[in-house]
C-alpha positions as CSV (number, residue, x, y, z in Angstrom):
1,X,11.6,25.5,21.3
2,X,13.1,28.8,22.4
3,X,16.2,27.0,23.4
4,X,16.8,25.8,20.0
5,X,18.1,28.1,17.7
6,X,17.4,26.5,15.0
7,X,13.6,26.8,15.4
8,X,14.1,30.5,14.8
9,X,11.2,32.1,12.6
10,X,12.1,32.8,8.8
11,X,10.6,36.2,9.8
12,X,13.8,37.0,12.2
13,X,15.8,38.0,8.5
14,X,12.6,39.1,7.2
15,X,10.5,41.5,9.7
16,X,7.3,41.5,8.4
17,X,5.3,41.2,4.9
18,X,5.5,45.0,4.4
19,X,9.5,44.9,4.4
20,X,9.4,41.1,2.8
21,X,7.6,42.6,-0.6
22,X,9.7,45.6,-0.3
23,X,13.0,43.4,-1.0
24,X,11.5,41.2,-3.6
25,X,14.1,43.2,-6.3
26,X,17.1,42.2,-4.3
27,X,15.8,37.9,-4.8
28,X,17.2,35.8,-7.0
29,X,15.6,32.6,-6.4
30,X,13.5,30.9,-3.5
31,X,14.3,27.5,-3.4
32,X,12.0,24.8,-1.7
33,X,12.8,21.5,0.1
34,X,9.9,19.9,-2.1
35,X,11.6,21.0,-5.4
36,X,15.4,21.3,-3.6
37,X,17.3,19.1,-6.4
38,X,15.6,20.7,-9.6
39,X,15.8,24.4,-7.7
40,X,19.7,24.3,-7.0
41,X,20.3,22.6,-10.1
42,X,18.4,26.7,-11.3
43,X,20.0,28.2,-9.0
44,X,23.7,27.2,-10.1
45,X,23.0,27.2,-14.0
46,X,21.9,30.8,-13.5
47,X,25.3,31.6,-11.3
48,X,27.1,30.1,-13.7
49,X,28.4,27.5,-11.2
50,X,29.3,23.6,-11.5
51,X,28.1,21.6,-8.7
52,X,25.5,19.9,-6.9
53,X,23.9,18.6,-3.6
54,X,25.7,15.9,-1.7
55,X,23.8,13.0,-2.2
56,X,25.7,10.9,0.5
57,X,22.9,10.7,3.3
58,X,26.1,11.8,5.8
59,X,27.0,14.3,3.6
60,X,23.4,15.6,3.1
61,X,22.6,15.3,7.0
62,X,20.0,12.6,6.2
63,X,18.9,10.7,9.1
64,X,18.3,6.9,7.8
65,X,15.5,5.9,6.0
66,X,15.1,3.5,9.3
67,X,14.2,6.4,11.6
68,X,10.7,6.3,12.7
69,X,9.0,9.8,11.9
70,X,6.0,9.5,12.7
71,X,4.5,12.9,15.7
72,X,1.6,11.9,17.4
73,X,-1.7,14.5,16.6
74,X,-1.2,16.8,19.1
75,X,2.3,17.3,18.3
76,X,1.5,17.9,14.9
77,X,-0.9,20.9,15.9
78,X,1.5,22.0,18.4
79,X,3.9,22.5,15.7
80,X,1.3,23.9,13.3
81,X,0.9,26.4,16.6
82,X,4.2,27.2,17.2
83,X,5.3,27.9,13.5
84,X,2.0,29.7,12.3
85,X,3.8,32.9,11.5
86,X,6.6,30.4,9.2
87,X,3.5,28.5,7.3
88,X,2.4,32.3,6.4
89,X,5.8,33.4,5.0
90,X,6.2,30.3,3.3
91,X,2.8,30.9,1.5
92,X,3.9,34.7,0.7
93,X,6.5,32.9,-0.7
94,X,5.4,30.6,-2.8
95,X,3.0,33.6,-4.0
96,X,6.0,35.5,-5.3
């Protein structure tokens, strides 16, 4: 996982709560995956901006509906492990 940069905590921009909260005049917007569409659609009406989200699954780096994505139990709670600290920003987050 360490290898992997992409499996960086959301804490790495962010510090800690303390400094999190102390930024929340410089947000805009936090956009979810769950809500991504509707969000960006938000997000560019308030910039003023005309576009929209690739709905090509290349373009939107979809893998196929096909791909089997089912994680066995305990690599579901070794990701719940491993990305603790991210499931705690996320529900700071969603607070704000």
């Amino acid at each position: 996982m360490r290898a992997m940069p992409h499996f960086r905590s959301y804490w790495v921009w962010f510090d800690d709560e303390e400094y999190l909260l102390s930024r929340t005049g410089d947000l805009l917007m936090i956009l979810s995956q769950e809500s991504l569409e509707e969000d960006f659609g938000i997000l560019t009406s308030r910039l003023g901006l005309s576009t929209s989200l690739p709905t090509d699954d290349v373009a939107a780096h979809r893998n196929p509906a096909a791909v089997d994505r089912r994680l066995t139990d305990i690599a579901v709670e070794n990701l719940r492990r491993w990305f603790k600290r991210d499931y705690e920003f996320l529900d700071l987050c969603k607070r704000l």
